[in-house]
Predicted model as a PDB file, atoms N, CA, C, CB and O in Angstrom, pLDDT in the B-factor column:
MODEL        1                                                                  
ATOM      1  N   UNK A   1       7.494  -1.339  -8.479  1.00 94.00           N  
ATOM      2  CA  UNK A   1       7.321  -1.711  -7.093  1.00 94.00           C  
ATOM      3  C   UNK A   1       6.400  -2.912  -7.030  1.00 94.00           C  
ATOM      4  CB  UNK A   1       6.764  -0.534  -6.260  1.00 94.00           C  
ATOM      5  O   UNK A   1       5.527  -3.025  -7.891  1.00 94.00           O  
ATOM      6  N   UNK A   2       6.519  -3.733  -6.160  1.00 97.00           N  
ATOM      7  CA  UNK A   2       5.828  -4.680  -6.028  1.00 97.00           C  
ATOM      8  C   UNK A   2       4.862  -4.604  -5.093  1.00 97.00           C  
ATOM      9  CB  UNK A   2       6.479  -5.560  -5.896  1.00 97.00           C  
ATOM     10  O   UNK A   2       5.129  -3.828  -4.175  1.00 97.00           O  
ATOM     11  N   UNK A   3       3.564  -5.301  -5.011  1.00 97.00           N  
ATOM     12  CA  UNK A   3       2.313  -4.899  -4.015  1.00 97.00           C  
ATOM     13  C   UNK A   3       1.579  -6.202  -3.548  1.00 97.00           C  
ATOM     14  CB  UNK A   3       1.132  -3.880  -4.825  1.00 97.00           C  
ATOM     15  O   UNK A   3       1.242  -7.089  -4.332  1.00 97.00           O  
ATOM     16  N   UNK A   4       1.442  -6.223  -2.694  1.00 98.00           N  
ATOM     17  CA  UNK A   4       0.919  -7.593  -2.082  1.00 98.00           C  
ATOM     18  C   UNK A   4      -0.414  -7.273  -1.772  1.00 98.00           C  
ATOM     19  CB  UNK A   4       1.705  -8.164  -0.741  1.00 98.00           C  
ATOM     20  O   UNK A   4      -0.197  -7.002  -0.591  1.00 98.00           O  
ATOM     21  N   UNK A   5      -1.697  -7.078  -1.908  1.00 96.00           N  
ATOM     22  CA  UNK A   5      -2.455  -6.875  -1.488  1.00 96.00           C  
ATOM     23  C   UNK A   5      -3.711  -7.383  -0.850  1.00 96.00           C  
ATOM     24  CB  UNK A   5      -2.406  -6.461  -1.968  1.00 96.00           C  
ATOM     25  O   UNK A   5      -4.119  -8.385  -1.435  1.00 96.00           O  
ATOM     26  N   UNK A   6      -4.504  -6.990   0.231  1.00 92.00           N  
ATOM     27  CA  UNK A   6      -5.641  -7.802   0.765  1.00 92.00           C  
ATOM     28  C   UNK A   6      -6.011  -9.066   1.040  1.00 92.00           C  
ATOM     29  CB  UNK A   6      -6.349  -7.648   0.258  1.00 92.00           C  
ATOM     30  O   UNK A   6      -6.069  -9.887   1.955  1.00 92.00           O  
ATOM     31  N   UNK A   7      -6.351  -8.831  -0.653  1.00 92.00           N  
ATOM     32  CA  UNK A   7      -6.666 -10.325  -0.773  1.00 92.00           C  
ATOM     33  C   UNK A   7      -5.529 -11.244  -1.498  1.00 92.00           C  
ATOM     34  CB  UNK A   7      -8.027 -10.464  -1.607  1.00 92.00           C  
ATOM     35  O   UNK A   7      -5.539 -12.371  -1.992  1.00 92.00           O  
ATOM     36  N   UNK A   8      -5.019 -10.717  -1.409  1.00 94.00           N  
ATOM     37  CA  UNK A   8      -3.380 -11.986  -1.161  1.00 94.00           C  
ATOM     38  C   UNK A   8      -2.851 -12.201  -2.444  1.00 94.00           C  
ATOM     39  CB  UNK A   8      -3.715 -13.894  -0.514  1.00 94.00           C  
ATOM     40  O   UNK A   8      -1.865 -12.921  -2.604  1.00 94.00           O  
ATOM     41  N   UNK A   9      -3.674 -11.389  -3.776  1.00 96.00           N  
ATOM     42  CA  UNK A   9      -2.922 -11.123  -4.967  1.00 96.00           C  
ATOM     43  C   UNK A   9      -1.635 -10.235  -5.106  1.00 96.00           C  
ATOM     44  CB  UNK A   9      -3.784 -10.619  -5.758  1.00 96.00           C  
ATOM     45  O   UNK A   9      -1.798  -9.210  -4.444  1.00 96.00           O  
ATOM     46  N   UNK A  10      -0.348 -10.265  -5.764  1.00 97.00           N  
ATOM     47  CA  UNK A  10       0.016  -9.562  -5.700  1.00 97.00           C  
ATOM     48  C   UNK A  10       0.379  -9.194  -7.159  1.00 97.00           C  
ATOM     49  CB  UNK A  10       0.638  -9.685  -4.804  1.00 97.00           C  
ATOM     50  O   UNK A  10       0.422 -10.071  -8.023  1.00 97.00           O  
ATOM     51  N   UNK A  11       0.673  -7.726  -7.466  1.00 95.00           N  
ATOM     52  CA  UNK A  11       1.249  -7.105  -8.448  1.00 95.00           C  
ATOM     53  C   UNK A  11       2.006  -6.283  -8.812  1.00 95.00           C  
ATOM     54  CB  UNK A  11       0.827  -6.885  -8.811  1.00 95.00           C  
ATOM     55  O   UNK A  11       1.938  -5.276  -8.107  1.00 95.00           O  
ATOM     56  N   UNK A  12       2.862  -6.209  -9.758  1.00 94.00           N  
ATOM     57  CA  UNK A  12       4.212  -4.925  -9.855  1.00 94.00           C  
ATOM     58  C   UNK A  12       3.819  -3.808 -10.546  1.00 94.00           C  
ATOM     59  CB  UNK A  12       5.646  -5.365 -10.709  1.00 94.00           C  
ATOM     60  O   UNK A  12       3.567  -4.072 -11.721  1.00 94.00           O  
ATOM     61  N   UNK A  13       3.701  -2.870 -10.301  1.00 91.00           N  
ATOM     62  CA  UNK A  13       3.623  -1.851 -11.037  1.00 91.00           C  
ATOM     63  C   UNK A  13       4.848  -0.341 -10.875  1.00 91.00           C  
ATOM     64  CB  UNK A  13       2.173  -1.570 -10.745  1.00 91.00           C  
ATOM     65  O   UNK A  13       5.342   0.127  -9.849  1.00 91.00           O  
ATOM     66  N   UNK A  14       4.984  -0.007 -12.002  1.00 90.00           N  
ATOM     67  CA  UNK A  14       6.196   1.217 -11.921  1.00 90.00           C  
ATOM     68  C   UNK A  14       5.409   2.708 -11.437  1.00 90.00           C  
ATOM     69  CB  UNK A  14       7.034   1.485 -13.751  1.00 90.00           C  
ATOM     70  O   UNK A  14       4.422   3.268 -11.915  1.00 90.00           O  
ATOM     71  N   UNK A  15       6.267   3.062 -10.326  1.00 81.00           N  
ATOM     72  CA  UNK A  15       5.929   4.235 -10.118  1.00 81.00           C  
ATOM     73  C   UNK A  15       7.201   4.386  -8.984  1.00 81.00           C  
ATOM     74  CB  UNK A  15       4.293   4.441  -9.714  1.00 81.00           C  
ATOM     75  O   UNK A  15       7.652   3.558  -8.191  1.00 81.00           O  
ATOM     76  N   UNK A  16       7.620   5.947  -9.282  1.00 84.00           N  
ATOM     77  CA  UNK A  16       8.386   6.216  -8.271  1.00 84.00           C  
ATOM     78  C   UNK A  16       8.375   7.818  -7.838  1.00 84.00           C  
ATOM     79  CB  UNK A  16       9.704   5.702  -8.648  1.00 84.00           C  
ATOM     80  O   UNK A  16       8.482   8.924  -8.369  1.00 84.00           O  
ATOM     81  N   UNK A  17       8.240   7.414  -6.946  1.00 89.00           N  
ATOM     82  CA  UNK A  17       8.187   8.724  -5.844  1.00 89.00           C  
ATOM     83  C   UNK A  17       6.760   9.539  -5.613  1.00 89.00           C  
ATOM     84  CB  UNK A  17       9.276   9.937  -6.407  1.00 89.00           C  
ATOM     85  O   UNK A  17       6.526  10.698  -5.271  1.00 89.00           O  
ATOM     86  N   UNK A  18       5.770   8.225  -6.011  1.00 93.00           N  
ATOM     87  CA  UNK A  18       4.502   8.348  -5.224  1.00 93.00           C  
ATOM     88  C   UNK A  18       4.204   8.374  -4.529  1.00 93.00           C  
ATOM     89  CB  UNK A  18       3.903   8.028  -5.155  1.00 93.00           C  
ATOM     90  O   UNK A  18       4.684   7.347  -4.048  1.00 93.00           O  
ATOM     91  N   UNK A  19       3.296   9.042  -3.369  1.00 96.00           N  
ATOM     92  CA  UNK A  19       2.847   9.152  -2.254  1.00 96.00           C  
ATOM     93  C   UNK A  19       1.683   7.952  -1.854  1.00 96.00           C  
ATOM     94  CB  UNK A  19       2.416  10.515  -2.226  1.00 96.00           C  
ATOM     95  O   UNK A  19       0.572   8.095  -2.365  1.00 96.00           O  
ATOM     96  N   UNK A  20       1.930   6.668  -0.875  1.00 96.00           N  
ATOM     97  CA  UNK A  20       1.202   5.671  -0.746  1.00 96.00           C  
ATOM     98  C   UNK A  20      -0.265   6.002  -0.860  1.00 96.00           C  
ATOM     99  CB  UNK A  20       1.540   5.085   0.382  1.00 96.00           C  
ATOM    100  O   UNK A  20      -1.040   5.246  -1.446  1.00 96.00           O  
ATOM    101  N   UNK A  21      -0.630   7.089  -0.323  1.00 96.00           N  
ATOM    102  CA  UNK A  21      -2.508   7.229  -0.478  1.00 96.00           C  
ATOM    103  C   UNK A  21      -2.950   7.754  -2.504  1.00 96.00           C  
ATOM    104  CB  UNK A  21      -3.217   9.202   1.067  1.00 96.00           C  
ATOM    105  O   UNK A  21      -3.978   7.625  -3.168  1.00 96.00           O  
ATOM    106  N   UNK A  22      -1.555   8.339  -2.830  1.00 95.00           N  
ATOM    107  CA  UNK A  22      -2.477   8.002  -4.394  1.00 95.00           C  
ATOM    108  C   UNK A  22      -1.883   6.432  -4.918  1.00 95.00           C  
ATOM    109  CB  UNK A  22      -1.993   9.483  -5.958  1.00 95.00           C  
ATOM    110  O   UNK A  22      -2.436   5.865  -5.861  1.00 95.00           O  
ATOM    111  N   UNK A  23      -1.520   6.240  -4.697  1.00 95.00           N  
ATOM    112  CA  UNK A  23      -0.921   4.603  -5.182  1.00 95.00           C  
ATOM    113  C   UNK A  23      -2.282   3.624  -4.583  1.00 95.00           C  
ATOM    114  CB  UNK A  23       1.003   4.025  -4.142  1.00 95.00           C  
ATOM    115  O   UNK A  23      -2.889   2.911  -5.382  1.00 95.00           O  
ATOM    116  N   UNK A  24      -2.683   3.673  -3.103  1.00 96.00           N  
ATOM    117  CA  UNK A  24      -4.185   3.438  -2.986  1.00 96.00           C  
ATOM    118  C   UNK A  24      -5.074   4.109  -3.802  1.00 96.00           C  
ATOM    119  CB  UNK A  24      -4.623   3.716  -1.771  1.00 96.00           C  
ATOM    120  O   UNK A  24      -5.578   3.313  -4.594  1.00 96.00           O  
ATOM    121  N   UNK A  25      -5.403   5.026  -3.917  1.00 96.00           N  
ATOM    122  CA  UNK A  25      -5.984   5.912  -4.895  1.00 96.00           C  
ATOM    123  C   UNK A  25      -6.147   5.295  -5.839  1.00 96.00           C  
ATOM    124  CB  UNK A  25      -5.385   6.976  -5.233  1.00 96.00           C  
ATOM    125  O   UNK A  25      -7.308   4.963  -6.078  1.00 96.00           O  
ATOM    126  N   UNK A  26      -5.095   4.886  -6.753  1.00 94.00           N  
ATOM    127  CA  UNK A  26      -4.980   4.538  -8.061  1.00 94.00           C  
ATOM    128  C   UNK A  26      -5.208   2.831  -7.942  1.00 94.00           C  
ATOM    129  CB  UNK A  26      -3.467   5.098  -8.709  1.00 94.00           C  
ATOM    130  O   UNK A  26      -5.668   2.263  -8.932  1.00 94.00           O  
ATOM    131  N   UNK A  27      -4.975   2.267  -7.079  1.00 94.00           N  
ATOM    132  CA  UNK A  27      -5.859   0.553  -6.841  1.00 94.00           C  
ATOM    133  C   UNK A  27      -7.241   0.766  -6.550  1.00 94.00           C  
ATOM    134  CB  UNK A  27      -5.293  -0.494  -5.372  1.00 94.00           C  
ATOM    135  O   UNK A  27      -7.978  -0.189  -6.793  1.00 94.00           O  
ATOM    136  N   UNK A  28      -7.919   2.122  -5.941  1.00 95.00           N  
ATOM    137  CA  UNK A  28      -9.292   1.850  -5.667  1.00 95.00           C  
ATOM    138  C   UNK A  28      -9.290   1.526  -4.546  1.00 95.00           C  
ATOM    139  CB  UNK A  28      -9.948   0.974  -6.378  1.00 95.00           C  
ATOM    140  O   UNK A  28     -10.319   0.978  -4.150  1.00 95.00           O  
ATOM    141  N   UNK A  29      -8.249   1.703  -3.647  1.00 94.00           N  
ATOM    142  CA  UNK A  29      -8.442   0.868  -2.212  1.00 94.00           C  
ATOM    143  C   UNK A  29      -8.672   2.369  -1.207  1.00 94.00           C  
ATOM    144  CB  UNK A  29      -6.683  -0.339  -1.660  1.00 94.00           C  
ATOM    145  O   UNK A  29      -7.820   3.248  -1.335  1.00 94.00           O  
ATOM    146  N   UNK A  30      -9.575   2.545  -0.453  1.00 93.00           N  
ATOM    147  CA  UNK A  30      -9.537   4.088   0.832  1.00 93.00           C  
ATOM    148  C   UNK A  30      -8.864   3.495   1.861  1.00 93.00           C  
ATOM    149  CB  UNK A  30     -11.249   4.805   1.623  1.00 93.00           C  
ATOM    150  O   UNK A  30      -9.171   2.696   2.746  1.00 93.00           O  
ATOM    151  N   UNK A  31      -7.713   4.170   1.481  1.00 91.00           N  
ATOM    152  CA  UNK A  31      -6.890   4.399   2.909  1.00 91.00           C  
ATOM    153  C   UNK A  31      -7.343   3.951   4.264  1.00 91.00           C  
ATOM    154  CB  UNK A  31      -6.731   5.799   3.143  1.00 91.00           C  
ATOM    155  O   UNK A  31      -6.955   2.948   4.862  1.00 91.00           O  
ATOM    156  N   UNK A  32      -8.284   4.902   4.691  1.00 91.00           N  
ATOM    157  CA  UNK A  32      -8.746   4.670   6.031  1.00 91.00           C  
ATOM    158  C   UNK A  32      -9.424   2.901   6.219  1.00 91.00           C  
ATOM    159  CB  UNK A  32      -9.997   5.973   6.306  1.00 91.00           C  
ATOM    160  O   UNK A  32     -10.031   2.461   7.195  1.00 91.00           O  
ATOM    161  N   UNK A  33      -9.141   2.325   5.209  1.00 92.00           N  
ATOM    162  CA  UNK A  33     -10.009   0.824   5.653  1.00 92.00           C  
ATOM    163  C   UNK A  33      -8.085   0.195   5.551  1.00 92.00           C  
ATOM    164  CB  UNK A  33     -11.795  -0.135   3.959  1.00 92.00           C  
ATOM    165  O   UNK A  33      -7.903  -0.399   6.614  1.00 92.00           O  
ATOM    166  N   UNK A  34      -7.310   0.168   5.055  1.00 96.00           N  
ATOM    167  CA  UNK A  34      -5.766  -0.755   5.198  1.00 96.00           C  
ATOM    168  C   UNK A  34      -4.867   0.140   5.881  1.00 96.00           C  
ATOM    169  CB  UNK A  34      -4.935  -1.222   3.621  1.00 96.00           C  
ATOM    170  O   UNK A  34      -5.072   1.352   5.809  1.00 96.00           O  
ATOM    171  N   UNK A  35      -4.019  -0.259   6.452  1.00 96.00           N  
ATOM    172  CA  UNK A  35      -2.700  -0.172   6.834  1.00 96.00           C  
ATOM    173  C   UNK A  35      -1.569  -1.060   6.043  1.00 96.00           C  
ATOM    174  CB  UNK A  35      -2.721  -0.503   8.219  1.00 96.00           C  
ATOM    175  O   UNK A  35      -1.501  -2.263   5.788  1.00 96.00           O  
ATOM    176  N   UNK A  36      -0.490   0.341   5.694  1.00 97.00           N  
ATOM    177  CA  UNK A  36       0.684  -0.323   4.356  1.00 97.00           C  
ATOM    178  C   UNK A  36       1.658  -0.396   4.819  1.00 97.00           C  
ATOM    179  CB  UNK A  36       1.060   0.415   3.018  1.00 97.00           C  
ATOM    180  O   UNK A  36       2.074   0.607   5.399  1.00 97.00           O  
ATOM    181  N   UNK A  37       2.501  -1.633   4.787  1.00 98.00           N  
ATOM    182  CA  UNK A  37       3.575  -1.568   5.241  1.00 98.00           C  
ATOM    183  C   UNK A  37       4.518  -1.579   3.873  1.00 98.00           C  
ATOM    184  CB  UNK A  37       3.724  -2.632   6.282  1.00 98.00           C  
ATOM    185  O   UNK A  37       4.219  -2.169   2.835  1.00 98.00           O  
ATOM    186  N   UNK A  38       5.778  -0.763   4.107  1.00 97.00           N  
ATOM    187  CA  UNK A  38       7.066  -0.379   3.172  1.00 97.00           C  
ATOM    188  C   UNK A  38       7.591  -1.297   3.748  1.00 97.00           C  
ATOM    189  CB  UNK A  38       7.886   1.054   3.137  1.00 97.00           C  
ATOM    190  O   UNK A  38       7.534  -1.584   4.944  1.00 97.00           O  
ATOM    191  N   UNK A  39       8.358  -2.016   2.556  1.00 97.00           N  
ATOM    192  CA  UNK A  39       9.606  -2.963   2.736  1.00 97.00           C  
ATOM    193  C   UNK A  39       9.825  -2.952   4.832  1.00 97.00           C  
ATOM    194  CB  UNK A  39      11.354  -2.005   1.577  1.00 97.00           C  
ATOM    195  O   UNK A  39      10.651  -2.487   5.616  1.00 97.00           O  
ATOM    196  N   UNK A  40       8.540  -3.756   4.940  1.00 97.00           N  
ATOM    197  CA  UNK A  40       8.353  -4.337   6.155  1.00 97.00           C  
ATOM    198  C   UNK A  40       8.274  -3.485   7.398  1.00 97.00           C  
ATOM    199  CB  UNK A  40       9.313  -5.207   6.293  1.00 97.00           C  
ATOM    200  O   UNK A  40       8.604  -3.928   8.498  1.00 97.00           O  
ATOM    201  N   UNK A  41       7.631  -1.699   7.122  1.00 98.00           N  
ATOM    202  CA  UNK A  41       7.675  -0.866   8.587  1.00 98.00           C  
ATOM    203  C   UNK A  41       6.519  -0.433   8.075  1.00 98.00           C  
ATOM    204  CB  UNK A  41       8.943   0.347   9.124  1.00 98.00           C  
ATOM    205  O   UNK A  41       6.448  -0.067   6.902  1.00 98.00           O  
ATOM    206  N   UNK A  42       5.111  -0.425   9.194  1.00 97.00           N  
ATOM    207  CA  UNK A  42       4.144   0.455   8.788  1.00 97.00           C  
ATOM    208  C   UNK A  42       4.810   1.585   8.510  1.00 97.00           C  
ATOM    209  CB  UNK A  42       3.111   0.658   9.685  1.00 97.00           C  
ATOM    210  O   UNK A  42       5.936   1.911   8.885  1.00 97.00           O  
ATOM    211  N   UNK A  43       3.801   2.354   7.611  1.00 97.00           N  
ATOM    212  CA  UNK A  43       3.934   3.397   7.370  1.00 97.00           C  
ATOM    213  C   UNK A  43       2.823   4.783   6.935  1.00 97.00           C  
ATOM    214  CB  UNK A  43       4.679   3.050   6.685  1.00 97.00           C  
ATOM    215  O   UNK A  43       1.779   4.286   6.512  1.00 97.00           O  
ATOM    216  N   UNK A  44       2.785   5.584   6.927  1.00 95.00           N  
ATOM    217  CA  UNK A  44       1.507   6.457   6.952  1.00 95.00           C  
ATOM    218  C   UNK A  44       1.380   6.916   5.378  1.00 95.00           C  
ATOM    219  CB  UNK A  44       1.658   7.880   8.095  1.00 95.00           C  
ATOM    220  O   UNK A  44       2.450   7.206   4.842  1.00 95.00           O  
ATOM    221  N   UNK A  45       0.054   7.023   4.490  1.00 94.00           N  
ATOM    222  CA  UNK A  45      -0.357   7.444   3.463  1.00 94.00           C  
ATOM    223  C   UNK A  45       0.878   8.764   3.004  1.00 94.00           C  
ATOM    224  CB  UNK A  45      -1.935   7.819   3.746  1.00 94.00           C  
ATOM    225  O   UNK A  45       1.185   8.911   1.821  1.00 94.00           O  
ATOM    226  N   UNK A  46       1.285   9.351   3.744  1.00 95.00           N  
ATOM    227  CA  UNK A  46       2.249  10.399   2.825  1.00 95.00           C  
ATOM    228  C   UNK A  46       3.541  10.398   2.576  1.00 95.00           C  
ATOM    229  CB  UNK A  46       2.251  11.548   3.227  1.00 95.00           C  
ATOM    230  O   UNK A  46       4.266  11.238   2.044  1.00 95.00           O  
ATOM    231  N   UNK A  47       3.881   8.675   3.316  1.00 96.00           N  
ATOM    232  CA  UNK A  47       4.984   8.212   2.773  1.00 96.00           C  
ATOM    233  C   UNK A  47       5.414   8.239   1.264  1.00 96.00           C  
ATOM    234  CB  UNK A  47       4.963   7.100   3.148  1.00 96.00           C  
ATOM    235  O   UNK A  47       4.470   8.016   0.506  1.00 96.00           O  
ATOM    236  N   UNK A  48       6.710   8.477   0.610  1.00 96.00           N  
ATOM    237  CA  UNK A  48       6.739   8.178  -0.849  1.00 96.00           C  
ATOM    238  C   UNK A  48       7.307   6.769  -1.075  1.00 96.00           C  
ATOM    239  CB  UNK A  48       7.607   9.249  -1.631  1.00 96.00           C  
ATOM    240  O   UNK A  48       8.429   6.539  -0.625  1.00 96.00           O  
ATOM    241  N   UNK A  49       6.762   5.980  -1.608  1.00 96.00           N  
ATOM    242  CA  UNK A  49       7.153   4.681  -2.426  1.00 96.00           C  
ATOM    243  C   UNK A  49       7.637   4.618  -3.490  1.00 96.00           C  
ATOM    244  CB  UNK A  49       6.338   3.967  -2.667  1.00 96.00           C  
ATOM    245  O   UNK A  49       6.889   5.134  -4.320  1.00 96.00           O  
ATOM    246  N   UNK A  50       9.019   4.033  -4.133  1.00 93.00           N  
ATOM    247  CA  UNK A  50       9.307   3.608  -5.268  1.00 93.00           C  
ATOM    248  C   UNK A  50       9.557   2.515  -6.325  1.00 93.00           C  
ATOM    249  CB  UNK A  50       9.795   3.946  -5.219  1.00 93.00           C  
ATOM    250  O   UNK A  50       8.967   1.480  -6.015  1.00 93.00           O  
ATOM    251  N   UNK A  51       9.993   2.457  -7.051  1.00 91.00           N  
ATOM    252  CA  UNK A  51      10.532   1.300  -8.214  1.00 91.00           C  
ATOM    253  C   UNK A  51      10.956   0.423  -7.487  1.00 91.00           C  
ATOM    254  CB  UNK A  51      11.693   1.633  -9.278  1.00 91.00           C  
ATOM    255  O   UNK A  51      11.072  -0.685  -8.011  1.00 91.00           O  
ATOM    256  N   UNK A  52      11.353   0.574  -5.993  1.00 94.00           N  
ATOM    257  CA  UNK A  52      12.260  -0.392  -5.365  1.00 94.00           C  
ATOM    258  C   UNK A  52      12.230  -1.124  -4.525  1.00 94.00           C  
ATOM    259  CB  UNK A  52      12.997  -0.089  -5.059  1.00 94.00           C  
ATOM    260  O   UNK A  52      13.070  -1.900  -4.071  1.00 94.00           O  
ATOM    261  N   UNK A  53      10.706  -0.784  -4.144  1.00 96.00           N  
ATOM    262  CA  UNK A  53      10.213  -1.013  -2.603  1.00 96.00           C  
ATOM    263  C   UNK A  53       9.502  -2.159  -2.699  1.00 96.00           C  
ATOM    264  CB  UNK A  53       9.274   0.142  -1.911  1.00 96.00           C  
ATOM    265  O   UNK A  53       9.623  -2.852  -3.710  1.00 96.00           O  
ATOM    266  N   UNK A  54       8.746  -2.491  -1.773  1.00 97.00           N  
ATOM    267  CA  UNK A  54       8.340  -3.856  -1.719  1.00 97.00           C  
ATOM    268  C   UNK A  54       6.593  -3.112  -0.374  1.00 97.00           C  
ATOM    269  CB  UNK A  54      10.146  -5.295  -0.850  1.00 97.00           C  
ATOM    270  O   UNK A  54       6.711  -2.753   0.798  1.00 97.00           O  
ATOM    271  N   UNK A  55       5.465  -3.147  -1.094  1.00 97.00           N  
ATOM    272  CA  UNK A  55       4.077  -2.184  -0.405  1.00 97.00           C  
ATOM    273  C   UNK A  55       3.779  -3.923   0.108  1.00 97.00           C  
ATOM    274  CB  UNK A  55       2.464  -0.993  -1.865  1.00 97.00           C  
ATOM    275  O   UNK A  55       4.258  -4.882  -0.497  1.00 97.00           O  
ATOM    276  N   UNK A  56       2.929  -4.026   1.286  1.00 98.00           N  
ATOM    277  CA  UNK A  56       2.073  -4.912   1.331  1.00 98.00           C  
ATOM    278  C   UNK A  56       0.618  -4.328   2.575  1.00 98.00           C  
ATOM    279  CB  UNK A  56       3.032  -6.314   1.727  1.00 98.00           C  
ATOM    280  O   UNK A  56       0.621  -4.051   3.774  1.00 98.00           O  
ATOM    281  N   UNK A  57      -0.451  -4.353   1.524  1.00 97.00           N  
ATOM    282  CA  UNK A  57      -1.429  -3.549   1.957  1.00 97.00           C  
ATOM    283  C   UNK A  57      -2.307  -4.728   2.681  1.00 97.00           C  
ATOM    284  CB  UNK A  57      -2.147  -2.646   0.727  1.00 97.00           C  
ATOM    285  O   UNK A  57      -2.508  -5.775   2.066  1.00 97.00           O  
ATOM    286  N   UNK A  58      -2.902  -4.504   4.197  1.00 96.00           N  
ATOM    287  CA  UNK A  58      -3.300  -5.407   5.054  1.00 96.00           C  
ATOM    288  C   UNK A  58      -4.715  -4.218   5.218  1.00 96.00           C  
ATOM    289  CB  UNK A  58      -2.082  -5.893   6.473  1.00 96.00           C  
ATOM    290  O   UNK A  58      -4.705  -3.062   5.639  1.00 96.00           O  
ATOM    291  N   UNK A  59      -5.890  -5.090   4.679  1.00 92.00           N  
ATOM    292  CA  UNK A  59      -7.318  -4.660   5.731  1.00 92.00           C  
ATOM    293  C   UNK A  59      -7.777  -5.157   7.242  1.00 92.00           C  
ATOM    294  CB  UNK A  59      -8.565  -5.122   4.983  1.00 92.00           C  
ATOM    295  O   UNK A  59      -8.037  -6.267   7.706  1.00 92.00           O  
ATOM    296  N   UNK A  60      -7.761  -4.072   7.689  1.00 84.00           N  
ATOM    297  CA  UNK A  60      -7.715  -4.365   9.166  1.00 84.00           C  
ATOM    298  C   UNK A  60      -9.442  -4.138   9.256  1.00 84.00           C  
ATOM    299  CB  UNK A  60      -6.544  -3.164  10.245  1.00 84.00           C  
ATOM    300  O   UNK A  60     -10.099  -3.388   8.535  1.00 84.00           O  
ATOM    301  N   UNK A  61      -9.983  -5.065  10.421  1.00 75.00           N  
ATOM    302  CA  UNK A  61     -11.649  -5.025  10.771  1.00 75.00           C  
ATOM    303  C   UNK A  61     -11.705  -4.729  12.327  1.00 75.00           C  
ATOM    304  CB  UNK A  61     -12.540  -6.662  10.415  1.00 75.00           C  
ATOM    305  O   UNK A  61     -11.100  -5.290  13.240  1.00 75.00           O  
ATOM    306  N   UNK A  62     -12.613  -3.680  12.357  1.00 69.00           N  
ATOM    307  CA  UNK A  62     -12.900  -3.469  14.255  1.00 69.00           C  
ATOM    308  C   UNK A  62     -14.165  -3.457  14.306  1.00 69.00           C  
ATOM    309  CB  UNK A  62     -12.372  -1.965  15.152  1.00 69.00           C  
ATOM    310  O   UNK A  62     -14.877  -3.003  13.411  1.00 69.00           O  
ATOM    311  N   UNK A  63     -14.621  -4.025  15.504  1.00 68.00           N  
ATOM    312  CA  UNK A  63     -16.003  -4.029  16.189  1.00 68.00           C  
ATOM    313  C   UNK A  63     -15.796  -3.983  17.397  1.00 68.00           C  
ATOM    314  CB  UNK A  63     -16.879  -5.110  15.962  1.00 68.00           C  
ATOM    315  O   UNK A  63     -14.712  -3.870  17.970  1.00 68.00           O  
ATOM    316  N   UNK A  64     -17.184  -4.101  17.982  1.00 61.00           N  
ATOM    317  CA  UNK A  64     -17.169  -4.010  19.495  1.00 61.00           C  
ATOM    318  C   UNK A  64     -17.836  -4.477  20.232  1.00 61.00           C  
ATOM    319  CB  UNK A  64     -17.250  -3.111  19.925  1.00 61.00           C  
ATOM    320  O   UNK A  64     -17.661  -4.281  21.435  1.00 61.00           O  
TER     321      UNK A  64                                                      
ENDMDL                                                                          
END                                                                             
């Protein structure tokens, strides 16, 4: 699967039929700070991702 991440590196790594929050998990990234979009639809941490998909993980910032 391929991964676009944050900071605008991206990388492929094999895994299929992982659940997006250990695939964060396994980059080191907590969930609760990005929102992931699957081959272009947000989607929620217990989505499964595969070999085929296309992740691109966006950190979102709020204040007030």
């Amino acid at each position: 699967m391929r991964i676009a991440l944050p900071d605008g590196s991206k990388l492929e790594i094999a895994e299929d039929g992982a659940s997006i929050e250990v695939i964060l998990k396994n980059l080191g990234i907590n969930s609760e700070e990005v929102i992931v979009a699957k081959n272009g639809k947000i989607v929620s941490e217990e989505e499964t991702a595969g070999d085929s998909d296309e992740l691109k993980v966006v950190r979102f910032v709020h204040g007030g």
